[in-house]
C-alpha positions in Angstrom: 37.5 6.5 10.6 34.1 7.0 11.9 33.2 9.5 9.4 34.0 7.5 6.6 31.6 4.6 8.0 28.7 7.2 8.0 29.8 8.4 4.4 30.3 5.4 2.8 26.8 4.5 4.9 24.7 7.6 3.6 26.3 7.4 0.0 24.9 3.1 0.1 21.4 4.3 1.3 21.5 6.9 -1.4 22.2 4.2 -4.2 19.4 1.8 -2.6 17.0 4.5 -2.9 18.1 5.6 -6.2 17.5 2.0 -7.3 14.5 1.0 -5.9 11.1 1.2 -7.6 7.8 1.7 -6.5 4.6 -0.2 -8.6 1.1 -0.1 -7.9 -1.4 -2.2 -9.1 -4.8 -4.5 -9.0 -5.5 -7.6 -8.1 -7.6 -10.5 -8.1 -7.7 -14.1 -7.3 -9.5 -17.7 -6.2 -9.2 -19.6 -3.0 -10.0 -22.8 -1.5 -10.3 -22.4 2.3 -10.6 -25.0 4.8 -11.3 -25.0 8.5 -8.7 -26.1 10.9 -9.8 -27.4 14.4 -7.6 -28.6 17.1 -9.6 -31.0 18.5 -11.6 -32.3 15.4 -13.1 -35.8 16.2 -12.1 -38.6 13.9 -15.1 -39.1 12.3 -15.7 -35.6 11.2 -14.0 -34.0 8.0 -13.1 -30.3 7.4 -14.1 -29.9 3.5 -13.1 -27.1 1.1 -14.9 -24.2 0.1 -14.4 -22.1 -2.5 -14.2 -18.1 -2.0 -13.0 -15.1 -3.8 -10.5 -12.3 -3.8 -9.7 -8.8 -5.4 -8.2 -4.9 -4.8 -5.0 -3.0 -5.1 -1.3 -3.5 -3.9 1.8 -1.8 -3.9 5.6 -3.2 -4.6 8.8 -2.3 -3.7 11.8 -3.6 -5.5 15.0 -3.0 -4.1 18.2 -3.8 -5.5 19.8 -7.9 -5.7 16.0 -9.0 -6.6 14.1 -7.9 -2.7 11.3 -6.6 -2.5 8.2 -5.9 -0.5 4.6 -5.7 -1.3 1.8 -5.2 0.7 -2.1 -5.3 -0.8 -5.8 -4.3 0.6 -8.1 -7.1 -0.4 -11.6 -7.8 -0.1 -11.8 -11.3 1.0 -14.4 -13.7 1.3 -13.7 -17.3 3.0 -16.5 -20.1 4.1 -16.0 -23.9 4.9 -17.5 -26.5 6.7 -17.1 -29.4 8.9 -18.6 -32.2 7.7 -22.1 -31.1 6.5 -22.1 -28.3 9.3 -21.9 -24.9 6.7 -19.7 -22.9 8.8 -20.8 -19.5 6.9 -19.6 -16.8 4.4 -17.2 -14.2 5.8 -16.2 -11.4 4.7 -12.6 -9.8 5.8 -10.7 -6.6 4.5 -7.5 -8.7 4.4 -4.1 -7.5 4.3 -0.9 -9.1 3.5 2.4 -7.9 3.2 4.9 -9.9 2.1 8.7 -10.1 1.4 9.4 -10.9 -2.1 12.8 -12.4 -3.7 13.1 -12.0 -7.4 15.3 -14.1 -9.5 17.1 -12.6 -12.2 17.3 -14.6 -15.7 20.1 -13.9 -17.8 18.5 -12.9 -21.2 14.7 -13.7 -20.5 14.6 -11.6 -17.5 12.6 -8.7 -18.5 10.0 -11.1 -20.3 9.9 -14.2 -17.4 11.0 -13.4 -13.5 10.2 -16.2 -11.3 9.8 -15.0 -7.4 9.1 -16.4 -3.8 7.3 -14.5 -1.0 6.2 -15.0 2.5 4.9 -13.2 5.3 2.2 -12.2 7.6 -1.5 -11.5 6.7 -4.1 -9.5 9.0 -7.7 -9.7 8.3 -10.5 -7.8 9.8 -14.3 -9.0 9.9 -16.4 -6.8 7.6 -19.3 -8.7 7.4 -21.6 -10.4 9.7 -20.3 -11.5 13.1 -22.0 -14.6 13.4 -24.2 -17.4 11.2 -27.4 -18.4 11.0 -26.9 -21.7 13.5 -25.0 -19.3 15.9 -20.8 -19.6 15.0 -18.8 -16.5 15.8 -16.7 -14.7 13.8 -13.6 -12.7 15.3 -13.4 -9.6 14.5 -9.7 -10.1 13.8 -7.6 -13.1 12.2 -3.8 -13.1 12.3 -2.1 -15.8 9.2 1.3 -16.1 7.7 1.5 -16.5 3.5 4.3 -18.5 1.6 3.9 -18.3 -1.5 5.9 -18.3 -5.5 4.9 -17.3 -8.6 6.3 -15.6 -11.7 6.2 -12.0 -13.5 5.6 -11.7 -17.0 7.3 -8.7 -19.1 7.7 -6.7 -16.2 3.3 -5.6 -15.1 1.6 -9.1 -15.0 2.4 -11.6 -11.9 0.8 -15.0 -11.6 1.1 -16.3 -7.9 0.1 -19.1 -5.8 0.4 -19.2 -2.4 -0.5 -21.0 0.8 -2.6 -19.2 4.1 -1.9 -20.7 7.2 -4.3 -19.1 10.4 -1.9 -18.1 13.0 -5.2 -17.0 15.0 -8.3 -18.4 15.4 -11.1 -16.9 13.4 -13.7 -18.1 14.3 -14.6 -18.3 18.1 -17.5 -20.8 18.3 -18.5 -23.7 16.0 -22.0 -24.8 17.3 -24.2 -27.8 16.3 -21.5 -30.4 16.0 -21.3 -32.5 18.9 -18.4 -32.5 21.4 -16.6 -29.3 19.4 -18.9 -26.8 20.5 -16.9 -24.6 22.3 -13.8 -25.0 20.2 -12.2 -22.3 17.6 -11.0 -22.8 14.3 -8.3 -21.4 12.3 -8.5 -20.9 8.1 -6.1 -22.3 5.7 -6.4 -21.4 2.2 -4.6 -22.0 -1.1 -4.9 -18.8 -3.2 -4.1 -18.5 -7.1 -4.0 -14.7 -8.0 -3.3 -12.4 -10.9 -2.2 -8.7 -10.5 -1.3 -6.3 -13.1 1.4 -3.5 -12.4 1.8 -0.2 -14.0 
């Protein structure tokens, strides 16, 4: 009994494998970022910046429409609070994400709609601090959800929302009574990547 389990086991992982495919690509894409503060008095605003995106990924489809995909982006965020510029920053970002593919009867291979989410790590590769004095982390921690749709099988349009799970920025100085405070980003991101 047990050695049919392992069989009929080995001889499933074998199919998976056999089924799965393995794309690379580029990428590119827009964001507007915000700043999130915890303790962000009333009569101060957190207002949108607009930053920039690009580099290469990978995907893994498996079989019943998973898959997994995981990019190295440049990244560069800014915001500010109020008219306090919080900076440009500049991360080496990368998310990997657990995609779900729907499958279309008859326009599949032209139009695949899909949903992803998952975690994003970004590391500081730029300066460390602005010109009034706000620290960046060297390290920011955020979680994607996202959807979007592939068009005849190599182009994928996706939007998708960045919530900071860390803060990335360790000191917001010059505005009154959140000096010593961190923030977090959010970011709404519209991308395009091509897969060959």
């Amino acid at each position: 009994m047990m050695k049919k389990a392992v069989l009929i086991l080995a001889l499933a992982m074998m199919a998976i494998g056999a089924s799965a495919q393995l794309r690379f690509g580029v990428k590119a894409g827009v964001g507007l970022n915000s700043i999130h503060l915890d303790n962000l008095p009333a009569d101060f605003e957190s207002e949108n910046r607009t930053g920039f995106t690009g580099g290469v990924m990978v995907e893994l489809n498996l079989p019943l429409g998973l898959g997994v995909d995981a990019s190295a982006m440049y990244t560069r965020r800014s915001g500010a609070i109020d008219k306090y510029e919080v900076g440009v920053r500049d991360y080496l970002s990368v998310p990997v994400n657990l995609k779900y593919k729907f499958g279309m009867p008859i326009v599949g291979s032209v139009v695949k709609p899909f949903i992803f989410t998952g975690p994003e790590l970004a590391f500081n590769i730029g300066k460390k601090q602005s010109e009034m004095g706000t620290e960046y982390k060297k390290f920011a921690a955020s979680w994607n959800i996202g959807l979007g749709v592939e068009l005849i099988n190599h182009v994928q349009v996706a939007a998708a929302y960045n919530m900071g799970i860390s803060k990335s920025i360790s000191n917001v100085l010059g505005i009154p009574d959140v000096v010593e405070t961190g923030a977090k980003d959010r970011c709404w991101t519209i991308t395009a990547a091509y897969l060959f």
